[in-house]
Phi, psi and omega in degrees: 000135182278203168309302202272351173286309178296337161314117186268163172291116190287130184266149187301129161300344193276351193213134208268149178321150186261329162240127156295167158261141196305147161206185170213145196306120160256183194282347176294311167267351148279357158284334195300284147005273175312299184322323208241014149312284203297296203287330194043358184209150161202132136296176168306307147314328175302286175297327165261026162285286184317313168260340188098014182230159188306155185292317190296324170302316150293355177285304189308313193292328190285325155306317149325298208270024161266297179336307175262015176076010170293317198221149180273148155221169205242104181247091204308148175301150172236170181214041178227131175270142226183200150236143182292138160322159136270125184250071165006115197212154167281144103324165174321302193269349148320296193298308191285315184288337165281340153315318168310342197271003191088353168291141205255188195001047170287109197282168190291321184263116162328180153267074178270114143103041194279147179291146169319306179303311203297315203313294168315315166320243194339320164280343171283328184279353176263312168324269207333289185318304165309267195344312175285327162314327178267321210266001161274310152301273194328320158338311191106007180243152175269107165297110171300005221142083203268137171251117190262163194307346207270286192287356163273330176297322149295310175307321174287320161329283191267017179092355145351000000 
């Protein structure tokens, strides 16, 4: 057998494994889940800013859980040559499981296929968002509450 045969076929970041190896939800992968409720885009960096875990541990997780549909992914136009970031998004079963978890105004429909502006919008308002979250924890402080552009838009809705 030759060389490049023995070689495995490097899988498409764009496409998900056809067997996954089986798993079940841990508490790792329901903060991922919440993070990206609350966040709606998260990088790979990103999450492991937030949670505190090693990148390979968060690499393993987020490919599981792309692999088995909880979470999508997003790769933004870029205009430098490269390849585009990976970008984090919920999927079908990302959705179902936070209703199991109780979460309340969960939509029906994932977030596929996002515009580049929104994409950039949304990871810039997440830097910013993060950078105070840590820099509130080392305080010793807590944030209560983040109001996201979504829940100001209902609150301008409903007269608020």
């Amino acid at each position: 057998m030759s060389s490049s045969n023995q070689k495995r076929k490097r899988q498409r970041r764009d496409q998900r494994a056809k067997h996954p190896t089986p798993m079940r939800e841990g508490v790792n992968d329901r903060r991922i889940v919440g993070l990206l409720y609350d966040y709606r885009v998260l990088s790979q960096q990103q999450i492991e800013q937030l949670m505190g875990l090693a990148r390979s541990t968060v690499q393993r997780l987020l490919k599981r859980l792309y692999d088995h549909g909880y979470l999508e992914r997003e790769f933004p136009p870029v205009s430098h040559i490269g390849s585009s970031p990976t970008l984090y998004v919920l999927d079908k079963k990302g959705l179902d499981l936070l209703r199991r978890m109780g979460f309340e105004d969960v939509p029906d429909v994932p977030s596929k296929g996002l515009s580049g502006t929104f994409l950039e919008h949304t990871m810039a308002i997440n830097i910013f968002r993060i950078a105070i979250t840590q820099a509130c924890l080392a305080q010793g402080w807590e944030i209560a509450g983040w109001l996201t552009e979504t829940k100001l838009r209902r609150l301008e809705i409903s007269g608020f």
